[in-house]
DOLO-866043 format. One record per residue (C-alpha): residue number from 1; residue in three letters; x, y, z. Coordinates in steps of 0.001 Angstrom, whole numbers, plus 500000, padded with zeros to 6 digits. Each point is the difference from the previous one (the first is absolute). Example, Ala and Ser with C-alpha at 12.3 -4.5 7.8 and 13.67 -1.06 7.14 Angstrom:
BEGIN
<pt resi="1" resn="ALA" u="512300" v="495500" w="507800"/>
<pt resi="2" resn="SER" u="501370" v="503440" w="499340"/>
end
This chain:
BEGIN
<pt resi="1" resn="UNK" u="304524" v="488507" w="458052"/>
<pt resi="2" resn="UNK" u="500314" v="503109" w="499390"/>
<pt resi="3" resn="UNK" u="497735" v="503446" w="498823"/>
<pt resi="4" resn="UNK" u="500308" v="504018" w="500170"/>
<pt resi="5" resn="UNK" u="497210" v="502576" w="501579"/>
<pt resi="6" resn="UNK" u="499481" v="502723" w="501028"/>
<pt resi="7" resn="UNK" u="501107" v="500921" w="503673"/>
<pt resi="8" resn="UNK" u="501836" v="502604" w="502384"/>
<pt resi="9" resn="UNK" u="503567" v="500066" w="499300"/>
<pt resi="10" resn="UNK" u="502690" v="502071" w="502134"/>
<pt resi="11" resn="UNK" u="497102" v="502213" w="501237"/>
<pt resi="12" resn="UNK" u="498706" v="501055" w="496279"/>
<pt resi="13" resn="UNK" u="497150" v="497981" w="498039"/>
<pt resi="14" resn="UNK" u="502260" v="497693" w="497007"/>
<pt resi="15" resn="UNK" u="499957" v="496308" w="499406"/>
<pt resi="16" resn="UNK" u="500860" v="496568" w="501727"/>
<pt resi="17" resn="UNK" u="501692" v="497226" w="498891"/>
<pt resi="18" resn="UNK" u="499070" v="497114" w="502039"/>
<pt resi="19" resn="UNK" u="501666" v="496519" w="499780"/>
<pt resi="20" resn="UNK" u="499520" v="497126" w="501655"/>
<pt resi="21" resn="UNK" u="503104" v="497763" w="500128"/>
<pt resi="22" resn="UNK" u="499596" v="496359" w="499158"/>
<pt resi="23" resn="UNK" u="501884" v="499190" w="503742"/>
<pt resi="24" resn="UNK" u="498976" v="496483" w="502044"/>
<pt resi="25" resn="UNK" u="498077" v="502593" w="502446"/>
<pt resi="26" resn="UNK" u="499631" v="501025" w="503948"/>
<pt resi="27" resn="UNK" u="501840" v="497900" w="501948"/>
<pt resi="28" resn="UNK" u="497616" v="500087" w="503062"/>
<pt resi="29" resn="UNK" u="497598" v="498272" w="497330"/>
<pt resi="30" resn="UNK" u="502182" v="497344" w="498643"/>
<pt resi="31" resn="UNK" u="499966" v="499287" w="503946"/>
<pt resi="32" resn="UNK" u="496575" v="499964" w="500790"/>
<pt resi="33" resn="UNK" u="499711" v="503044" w="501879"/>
<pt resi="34" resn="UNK" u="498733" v="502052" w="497617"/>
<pt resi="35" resn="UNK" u="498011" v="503545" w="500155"/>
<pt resi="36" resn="UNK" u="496417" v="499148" w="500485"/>
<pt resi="37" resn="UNK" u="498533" v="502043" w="497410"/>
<pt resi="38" resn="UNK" u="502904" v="499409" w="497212"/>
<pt resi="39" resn="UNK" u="500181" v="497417" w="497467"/>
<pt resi="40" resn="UNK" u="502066" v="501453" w="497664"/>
<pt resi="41" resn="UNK" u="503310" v="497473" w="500464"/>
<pt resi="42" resn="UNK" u="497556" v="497483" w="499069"/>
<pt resi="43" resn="UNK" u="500555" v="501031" w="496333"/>
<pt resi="44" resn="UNK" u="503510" v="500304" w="500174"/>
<pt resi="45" resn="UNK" u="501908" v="497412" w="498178"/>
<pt resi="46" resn="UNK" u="501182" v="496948" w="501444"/>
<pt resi="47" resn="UNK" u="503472" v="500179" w="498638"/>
<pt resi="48" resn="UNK" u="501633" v="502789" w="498491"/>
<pt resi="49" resn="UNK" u="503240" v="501336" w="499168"/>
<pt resi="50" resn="UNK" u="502251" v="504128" w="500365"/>
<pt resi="51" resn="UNK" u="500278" v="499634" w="496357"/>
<pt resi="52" resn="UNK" u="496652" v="499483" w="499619"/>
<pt resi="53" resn="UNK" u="498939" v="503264" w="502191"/>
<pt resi="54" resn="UNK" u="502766" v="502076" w="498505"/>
<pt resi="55" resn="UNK" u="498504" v="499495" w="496524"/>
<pt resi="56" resn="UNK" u="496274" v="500368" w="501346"/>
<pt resi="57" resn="UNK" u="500808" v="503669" w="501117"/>
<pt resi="58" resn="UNK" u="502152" v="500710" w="497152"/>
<pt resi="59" resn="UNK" u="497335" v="499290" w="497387"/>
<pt resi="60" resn="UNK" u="497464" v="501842" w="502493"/>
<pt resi="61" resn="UNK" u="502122" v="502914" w="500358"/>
<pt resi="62" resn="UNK" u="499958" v="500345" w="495791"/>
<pt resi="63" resn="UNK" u="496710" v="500961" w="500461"/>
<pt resi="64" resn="UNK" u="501138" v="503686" w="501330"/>
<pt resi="65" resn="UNK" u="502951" v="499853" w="498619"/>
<pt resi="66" resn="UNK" u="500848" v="503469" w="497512"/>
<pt resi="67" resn="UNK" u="496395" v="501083" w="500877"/>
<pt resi="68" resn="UNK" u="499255" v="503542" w="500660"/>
<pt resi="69" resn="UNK" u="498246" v="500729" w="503360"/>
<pt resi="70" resn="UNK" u="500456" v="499869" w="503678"/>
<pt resi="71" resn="UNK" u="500365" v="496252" w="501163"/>
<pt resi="72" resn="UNK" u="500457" v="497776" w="503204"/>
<pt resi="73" resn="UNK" u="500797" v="496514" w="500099"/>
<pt resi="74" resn="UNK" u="498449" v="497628" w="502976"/>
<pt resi="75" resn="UNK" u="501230" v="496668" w="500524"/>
<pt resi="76" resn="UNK" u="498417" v="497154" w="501889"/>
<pt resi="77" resn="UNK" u="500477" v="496418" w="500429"/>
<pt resi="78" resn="UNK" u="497159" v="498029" w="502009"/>
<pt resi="79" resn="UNK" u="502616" v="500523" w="502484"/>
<pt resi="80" resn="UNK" u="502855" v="502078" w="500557"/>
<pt resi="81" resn="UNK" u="502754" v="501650" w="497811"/>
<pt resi="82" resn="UNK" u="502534" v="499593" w="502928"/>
<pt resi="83" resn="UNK" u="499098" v="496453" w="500600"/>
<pt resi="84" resn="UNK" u="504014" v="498651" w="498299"/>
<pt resi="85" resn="UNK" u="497574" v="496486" w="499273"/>
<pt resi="86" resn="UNK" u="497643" v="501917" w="497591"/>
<pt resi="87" resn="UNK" u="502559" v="502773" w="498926"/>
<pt resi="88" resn="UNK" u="503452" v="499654" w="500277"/>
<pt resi="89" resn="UNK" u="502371" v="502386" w="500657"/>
<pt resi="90" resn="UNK" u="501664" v="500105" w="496441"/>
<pt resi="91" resn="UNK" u="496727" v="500120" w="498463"/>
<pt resi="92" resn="UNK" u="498884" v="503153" w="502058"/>
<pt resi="93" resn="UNK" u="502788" v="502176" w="499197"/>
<pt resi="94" resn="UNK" u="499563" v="498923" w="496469"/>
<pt resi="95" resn="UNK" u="496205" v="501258" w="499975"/>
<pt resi="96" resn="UNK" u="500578" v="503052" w="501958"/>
<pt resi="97" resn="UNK" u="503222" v="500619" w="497330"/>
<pt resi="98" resn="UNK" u="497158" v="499594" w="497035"/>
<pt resi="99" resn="UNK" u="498470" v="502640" w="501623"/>
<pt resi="100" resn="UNK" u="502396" v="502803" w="500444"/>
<pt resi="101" resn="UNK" u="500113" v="499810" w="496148"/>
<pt resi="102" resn="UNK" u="496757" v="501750" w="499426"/>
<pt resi="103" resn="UNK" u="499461" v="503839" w="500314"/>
<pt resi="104" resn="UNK" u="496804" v="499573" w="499648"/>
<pt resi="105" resn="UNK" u="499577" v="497843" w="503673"/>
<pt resi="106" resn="UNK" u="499689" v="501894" w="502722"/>
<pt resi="107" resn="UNK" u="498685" v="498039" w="502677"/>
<pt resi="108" resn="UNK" u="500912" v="496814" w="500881"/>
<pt resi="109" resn="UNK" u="498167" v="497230" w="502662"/>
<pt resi="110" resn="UNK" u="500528" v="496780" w="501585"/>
<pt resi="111" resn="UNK" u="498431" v="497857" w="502632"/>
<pt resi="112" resn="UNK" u="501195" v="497619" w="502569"/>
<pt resi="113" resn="UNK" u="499323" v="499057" w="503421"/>
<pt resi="114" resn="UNK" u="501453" v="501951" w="502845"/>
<pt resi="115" resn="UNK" u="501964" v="496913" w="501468"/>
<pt resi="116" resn="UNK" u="501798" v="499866" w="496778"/>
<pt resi="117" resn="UNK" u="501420" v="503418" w="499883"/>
<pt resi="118" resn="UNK" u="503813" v="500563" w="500107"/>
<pt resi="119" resn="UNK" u="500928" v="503552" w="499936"/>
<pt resi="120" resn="UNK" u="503116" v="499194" w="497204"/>
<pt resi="121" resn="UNK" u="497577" v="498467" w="497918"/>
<pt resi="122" resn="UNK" u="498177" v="503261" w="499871"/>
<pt resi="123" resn="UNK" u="503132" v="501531" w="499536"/>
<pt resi="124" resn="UNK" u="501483" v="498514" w="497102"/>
<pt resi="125" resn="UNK" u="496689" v="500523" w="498147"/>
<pt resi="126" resn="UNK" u="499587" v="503628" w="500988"/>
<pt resi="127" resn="UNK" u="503043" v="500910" w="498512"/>
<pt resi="128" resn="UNK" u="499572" v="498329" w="496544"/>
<pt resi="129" resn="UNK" u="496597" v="502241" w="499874"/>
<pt resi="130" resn="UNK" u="501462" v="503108" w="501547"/>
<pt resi="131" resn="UNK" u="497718" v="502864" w="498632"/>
<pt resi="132" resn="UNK" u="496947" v="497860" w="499611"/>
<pt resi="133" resn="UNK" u="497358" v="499797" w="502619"/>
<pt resi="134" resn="UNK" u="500519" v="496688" w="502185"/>
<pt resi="135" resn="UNK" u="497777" v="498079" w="502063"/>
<pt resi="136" resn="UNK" u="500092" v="496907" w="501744"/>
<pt resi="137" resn="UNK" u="496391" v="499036" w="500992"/>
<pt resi="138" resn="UNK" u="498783" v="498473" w="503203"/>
<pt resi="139" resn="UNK" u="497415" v="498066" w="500619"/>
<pt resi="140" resn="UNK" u="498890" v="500879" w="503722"/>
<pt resi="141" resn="UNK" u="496087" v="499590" w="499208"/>
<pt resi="142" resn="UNK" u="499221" v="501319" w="503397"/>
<pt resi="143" resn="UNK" u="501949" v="501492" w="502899"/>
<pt resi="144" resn="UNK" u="497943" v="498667" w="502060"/>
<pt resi="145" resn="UNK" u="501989" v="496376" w="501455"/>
<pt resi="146" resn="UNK" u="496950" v="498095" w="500784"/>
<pt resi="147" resn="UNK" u="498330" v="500191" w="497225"/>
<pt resi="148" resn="UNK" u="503387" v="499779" w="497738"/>
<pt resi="149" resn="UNK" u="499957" v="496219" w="501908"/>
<pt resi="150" resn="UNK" u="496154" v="498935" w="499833"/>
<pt resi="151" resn="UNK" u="498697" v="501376" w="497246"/>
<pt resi="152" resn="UNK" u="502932" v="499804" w="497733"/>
<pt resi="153" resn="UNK" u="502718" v="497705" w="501079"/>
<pt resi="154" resn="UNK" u="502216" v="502277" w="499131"/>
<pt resi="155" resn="UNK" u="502975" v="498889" w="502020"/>
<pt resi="156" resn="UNK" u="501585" v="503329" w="500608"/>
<pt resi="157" resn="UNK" u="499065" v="502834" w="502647"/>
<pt resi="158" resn="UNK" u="500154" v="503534" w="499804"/>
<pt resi="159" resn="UNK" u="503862" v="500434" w="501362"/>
<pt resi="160" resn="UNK" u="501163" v="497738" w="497222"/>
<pt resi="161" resn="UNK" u="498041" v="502570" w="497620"/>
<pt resi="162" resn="UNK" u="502353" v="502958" w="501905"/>
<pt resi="163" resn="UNK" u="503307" v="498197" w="499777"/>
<pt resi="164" resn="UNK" u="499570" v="499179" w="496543"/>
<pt resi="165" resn="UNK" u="498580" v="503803" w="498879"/>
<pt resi="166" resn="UNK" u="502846" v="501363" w="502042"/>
<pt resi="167" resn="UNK" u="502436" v="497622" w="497842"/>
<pt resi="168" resn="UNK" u="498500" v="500370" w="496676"/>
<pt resi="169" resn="UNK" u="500616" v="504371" w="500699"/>
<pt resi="170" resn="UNK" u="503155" v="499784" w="501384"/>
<pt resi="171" resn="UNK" u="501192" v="498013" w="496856"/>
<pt resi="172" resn="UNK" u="498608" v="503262" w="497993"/>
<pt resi="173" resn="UNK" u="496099" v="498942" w="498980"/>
<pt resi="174" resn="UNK" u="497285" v="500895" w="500523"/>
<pt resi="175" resn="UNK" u="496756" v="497520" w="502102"/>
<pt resi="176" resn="UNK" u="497060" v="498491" w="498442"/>
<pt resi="177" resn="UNK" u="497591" v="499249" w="502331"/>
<pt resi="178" resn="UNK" u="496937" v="497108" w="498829"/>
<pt resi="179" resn="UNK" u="497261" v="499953" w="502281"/>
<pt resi="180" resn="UNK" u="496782" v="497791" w="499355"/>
<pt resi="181" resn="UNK" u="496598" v="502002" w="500546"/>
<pt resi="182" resn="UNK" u="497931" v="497720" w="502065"/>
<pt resi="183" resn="UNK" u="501619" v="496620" w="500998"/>
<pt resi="184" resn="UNK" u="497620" v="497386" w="501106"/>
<pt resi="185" resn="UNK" u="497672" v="499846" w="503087"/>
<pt resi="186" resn="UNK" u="500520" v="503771" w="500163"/>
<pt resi="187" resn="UNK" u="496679" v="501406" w="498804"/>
<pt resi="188" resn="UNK" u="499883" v="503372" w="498179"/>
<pt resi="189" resn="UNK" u="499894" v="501945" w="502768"/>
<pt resi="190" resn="UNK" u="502953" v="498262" w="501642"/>
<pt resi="191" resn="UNK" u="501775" v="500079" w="496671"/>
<pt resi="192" resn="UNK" u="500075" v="503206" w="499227"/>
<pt resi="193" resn="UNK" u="500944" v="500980" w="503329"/>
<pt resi="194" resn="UNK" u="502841" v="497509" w="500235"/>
<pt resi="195" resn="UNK" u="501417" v="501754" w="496973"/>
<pt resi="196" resn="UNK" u="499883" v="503085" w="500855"/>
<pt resi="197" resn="UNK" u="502104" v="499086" w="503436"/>
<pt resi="198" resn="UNK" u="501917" v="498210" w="497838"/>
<pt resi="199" resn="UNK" u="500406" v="503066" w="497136"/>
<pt resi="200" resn="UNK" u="501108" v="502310" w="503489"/>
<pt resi="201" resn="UNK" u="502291" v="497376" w="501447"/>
<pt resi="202" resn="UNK" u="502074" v="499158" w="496797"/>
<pt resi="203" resn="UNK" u="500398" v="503778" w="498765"/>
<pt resi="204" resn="UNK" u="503245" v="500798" w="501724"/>
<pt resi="205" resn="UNK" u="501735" v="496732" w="498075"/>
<pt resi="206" resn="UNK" u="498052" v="500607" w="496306"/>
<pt resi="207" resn="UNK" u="500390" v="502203" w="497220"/>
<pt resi="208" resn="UNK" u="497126" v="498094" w="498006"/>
<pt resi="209" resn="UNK" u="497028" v="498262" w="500679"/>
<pt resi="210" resn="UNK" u="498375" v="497255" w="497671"/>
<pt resi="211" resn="UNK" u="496478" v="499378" w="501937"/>
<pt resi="212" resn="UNK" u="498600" v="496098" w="498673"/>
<pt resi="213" resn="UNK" u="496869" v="499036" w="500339"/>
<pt resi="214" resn="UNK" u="499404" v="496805" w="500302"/>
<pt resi="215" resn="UNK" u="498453" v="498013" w="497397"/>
<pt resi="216" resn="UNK" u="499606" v="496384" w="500527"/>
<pt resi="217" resn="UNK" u="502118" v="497383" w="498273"/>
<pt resi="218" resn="UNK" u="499574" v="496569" w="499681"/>
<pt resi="219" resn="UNK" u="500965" v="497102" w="501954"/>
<pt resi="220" resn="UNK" u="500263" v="502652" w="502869"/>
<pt resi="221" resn="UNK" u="498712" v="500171" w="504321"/>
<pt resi="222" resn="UNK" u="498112" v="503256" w="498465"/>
<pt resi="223" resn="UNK" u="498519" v="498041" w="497012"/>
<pt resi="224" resn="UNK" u="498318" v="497862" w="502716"/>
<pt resi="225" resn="UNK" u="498648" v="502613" w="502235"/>
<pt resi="226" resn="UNK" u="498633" v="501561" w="496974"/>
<pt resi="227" resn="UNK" u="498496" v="496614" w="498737"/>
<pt resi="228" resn="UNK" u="498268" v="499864" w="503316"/>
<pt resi="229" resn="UNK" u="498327" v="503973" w="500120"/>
<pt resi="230" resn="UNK" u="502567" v="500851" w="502768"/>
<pt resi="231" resn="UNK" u="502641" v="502306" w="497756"/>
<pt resi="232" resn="UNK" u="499227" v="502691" w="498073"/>
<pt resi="233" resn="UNK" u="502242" v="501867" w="497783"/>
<pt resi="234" resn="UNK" u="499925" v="503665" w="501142"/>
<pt resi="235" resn="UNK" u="498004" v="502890" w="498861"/>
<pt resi="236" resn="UNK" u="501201" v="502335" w="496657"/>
<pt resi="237" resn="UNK" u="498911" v="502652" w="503028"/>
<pt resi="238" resn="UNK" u="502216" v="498654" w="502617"/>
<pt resi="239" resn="UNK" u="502915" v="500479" w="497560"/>
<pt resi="240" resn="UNK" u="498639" v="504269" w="499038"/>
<pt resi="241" resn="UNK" u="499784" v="500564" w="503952"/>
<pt resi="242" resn="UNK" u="503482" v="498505" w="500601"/>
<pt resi="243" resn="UNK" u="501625" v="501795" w="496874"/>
<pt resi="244" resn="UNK" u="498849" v="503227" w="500851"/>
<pt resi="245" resn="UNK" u="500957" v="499937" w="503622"/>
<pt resi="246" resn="UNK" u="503548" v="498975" w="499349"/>
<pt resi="247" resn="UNK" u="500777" v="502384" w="497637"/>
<pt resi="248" resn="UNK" u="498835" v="502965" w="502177"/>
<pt resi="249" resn="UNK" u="501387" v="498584" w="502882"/>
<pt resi="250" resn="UNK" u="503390" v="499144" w="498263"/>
<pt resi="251" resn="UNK" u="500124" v="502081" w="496783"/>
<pt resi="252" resn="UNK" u="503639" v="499400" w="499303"/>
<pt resi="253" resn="UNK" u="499476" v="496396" w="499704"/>
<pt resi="254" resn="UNK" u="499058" v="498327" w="497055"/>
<pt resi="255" resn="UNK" u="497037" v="498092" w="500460"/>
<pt resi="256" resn="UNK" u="499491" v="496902" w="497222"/>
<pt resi="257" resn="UNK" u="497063" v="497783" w="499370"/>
<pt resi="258" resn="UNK" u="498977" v="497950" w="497169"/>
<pt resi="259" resn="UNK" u="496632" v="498292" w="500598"/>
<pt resi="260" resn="UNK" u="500511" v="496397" w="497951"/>
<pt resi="261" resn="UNK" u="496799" v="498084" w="500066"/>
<pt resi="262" resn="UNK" u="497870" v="503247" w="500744"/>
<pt resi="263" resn="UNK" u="496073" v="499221" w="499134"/>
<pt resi="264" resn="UNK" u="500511" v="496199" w="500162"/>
<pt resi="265" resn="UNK" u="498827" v="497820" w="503117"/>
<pt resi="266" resn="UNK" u="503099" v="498881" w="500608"/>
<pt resi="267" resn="UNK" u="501471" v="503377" w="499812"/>
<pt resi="268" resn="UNK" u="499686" v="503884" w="501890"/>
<pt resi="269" resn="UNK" u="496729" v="500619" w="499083"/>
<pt resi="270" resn="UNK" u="497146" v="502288" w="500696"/>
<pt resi="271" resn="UNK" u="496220" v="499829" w="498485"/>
<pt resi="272" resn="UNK" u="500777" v="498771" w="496409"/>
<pt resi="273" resn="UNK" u="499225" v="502994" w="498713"/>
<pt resi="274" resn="UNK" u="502289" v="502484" w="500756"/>
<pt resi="275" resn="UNK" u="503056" v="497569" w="500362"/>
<pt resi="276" resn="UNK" u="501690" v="501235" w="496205"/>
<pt resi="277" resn="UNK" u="499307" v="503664" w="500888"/>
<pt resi="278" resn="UNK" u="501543" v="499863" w="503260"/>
<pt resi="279" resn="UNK" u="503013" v="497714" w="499099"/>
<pt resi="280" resn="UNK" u="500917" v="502027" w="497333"/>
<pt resi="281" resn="UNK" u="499983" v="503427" w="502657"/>
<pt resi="282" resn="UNK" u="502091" v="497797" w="502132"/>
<pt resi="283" resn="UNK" u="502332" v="499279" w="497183"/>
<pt resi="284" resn="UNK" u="500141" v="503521" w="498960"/>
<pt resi="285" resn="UNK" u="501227" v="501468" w="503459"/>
<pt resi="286" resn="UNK" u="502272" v="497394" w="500357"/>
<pt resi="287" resn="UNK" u="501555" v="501395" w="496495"/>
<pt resi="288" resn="UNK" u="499989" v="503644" w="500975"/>
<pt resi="289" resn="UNK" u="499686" v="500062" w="503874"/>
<pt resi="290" resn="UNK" u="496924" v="502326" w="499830"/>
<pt resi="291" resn="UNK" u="497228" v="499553" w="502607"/>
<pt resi="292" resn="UNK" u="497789" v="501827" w="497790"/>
<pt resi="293" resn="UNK" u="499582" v="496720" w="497870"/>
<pt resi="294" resn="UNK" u="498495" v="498237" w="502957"/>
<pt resi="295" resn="UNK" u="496962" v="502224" w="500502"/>
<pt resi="296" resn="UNK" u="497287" v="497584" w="498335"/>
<pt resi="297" resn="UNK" u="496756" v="498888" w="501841"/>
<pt resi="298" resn="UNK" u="497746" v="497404" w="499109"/>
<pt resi="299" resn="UNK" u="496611" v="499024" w="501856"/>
<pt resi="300" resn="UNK" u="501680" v="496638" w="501260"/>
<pt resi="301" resn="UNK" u="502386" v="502311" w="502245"/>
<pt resi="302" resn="UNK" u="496270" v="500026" w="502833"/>
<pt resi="303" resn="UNK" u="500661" v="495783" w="500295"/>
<pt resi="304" resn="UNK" u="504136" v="500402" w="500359"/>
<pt resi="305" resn="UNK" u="499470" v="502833" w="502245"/>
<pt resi="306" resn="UNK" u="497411" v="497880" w="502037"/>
<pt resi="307" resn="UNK" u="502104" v="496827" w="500206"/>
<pt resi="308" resn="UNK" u="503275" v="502341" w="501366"/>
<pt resi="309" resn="UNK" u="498304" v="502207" w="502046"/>
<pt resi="310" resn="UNK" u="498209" v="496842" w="501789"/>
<pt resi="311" resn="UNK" u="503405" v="497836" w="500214"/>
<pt resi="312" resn="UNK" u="498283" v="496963" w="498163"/>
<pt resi="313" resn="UNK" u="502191" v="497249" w="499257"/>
<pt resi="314" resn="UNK" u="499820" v="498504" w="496620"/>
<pt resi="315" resn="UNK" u="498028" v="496395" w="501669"/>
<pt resi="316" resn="UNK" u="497005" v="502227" w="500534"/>
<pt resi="317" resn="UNK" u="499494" v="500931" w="496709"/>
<pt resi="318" resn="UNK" u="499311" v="496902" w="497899"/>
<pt resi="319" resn="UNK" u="497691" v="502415" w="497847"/>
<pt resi="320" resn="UNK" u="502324" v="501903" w="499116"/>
end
């Protein structure tokens, strides 16, 4: 799968090519230990082959290939790039050597899990896009250790985020940080707070962060809660405050968010009325970095401003 919008790319507005690579997934799920919220390796195929991959990103990457324009090219997996079972080693310098071919490419992204990051892996890729932007993303979801273990199952703590940013910059790239906006039995209050400790925490060790809100996938702990009126998705609002505090606290980050799911149930939502309006001001400052984009209001802001400023947790608010 693979498609092109519109996005921030190496600090200026241009155009992403995202591809998702046909790999066998996270290994933590193929275990049974998978991220509570995720169920993404769930679509990933059974069986598979490098050959296979190799070919998927080569016919994705035709679809920027001799265009005019400003472009960046994001790679994900269901799992991650540096896991040798999904990728191998081979077929990583081969993508990354795809790459290097196009002017046109200036940024360049891949994710893995911090456990899986070896500091010559980084390397050899970094030098076949030397001149392009390069970052390997992390997904830390929340600095916070607790919650990383019982609201996530995440299976990493915040140290093993450090090593592996410290790694990933001393192999001469720059750190992606993911954090999820709101994981369960945090309500929005909580949420927002834990991500903003979580935003302050994680800025020495991240040149970009992607903030995802959670949206709830099937098959998943946080399709149940929300079955049962105990989980709900966060506010459009909770996502504007955030935004705008991070980027005048740290203005020489680059702050990302794309809200998937935004105005659905099972996605960040807000009244149903203002949901497209607001999504697409979120979108737009996370294109060009300008606050000014987030200053919309809408009537429902009275209900999210009650619900934060009283610390409700999403269980009380079946009515909602």
């Amino acid at each position: 799968m693979y498609w092109v919008s519109e996005d921030n790319v190496a600090g200026e507005p241009g155009k992403v090519l995202f591809v998702i690579l046909p790999t066998i997934g996270c290994y933590r799920y193929r275990f049974g230990k998978a991220c509570y919220m995720c169920s993404y390796p769930a679509q990933a195929p059974k069986e598979t082959s490098q050959e296979r991959i190799f070919g998927h990103f080569l016919e994705a990457l035709d679809k920027i290939r001799g265009k005019e324009g400003r472009f960046a090219v994001r790679i994900f997996t269901s799992g991650s790039f540096f896991d040798s079972a999904e990728v191998g080693r081979e077929t990583r310098h081969k993508i990354f050597e795809a790459i290097a071919e196009l002017d046109n490419v200036y940024e360049v992204v891949v994710e893995t899990r911090s456990e899986l990051v070896r500091e010559e892996w980084v390397r050899e890729l970094a030098k076949r896009v030397e001149g392009k932007h390069f970052e390997v993303a992390i997904g830390l979801e929340t600095a916070n250790d607790d919650v990383a273990d019982v609201s996530i199952n995440k299976g990493n703590t915040f140290e093993d985020f450090v090593r592996a940013s410290e790694r990933i910059r001393g192999a001469g790239a720059f750190v992606k940080t993911y954090l999820l906006f709101k994981p369960a039995f945090l309500g929005e209050k909580d949420a927002i707070e834990d991500i903003k400790a979580s935003i302050e925490r994680a800025a020495p060790y991240t040149d970009t962060f992607s903030i995802n809100l959670t949206n709830i996938q099937k098959g998943t702990i946080y399709e149940r809660l929300w079955d049962r009126n105990e989980y709900r998705p966060p506010w459009l609002w909770s996502v504007i405050e955030v935004l705008k505090w991070a980027k005048e606290k740290f203005p020489e980050k680059r702050f990302l968010c794309d809200p998937v799911g935004a105005g659905s149930p099972r996605g960040p939502h807000n009244c149903g009325l203002c949901d497209r309006e607001v999504a697409r001001a979120i979108r737009r400052f996370s294109t060009t970095q300008d606050v000014k984009h987030l200053d919309i209001e809408h009537e429902c802001m009275r209900e999210w401003a009650y619900i934060t400023a009283t610390g409700l947790l999403d269980w009380q608010l079946i009515t909602w």
